[in-house]
C-alpha positions in Angstrom: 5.6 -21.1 4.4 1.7 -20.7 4.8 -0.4 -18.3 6.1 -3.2 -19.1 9.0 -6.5 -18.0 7.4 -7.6 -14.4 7.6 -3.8 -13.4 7.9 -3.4 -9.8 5.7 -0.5 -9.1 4.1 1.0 -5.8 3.5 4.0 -5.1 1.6 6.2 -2.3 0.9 8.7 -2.3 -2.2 11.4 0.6 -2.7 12.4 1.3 -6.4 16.4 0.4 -6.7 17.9 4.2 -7.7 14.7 5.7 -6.5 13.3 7.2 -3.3 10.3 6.0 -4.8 8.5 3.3 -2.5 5.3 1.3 -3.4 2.8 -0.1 -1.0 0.2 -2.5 -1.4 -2.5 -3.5 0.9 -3.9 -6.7 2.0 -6.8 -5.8 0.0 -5.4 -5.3 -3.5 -5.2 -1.3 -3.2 -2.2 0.1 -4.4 0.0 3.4 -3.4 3.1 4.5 -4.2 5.1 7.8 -2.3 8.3 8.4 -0.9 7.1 8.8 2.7 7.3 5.2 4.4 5.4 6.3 8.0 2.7 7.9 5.4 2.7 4.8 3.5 1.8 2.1 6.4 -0.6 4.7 8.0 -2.7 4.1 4.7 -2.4 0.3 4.6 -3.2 -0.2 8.2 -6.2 2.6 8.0 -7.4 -0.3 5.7 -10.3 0.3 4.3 -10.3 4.4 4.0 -8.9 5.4 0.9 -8.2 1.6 -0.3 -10.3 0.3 -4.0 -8.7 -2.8 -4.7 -6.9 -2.5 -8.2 -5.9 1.1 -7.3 -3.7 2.4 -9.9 -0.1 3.8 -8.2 -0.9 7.0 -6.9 -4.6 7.2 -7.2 -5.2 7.7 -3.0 -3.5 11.0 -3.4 -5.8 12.2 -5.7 -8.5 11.4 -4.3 -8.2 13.6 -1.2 
């Protein structure tokens, strides 16, 4: 199945044996927590916080 153009995709995975989830934007930027509200408040605040090819964790060091 195919996108229309200018679709964004966001995507949240869960680590199996974890409470560990990992988000990533539509725009490459990467996040990982175990809060899921916390994580799609960050991907669809798109673009504060978000450097596509953040490493895992990055956006909660940065403040």
């Amino acid at each position: 199945m195919s996108r229309p153009p200018g679709a964004e995709v966001y995507r949240v995975d869960w680590t199996p044996g974890s409470d560990e989830l990992h988000g990533t934007c539509h725009c490459g930027a990467e996040r990982s927590g175990q809060d899921p509200v916390e994580l799609w408040e960050w991907m669809l605040g798109h673009p504060t916080g978000h450097a596509a090819g953040h490493s895992p964790g990055a956006a909660e060091e940065d403040g």
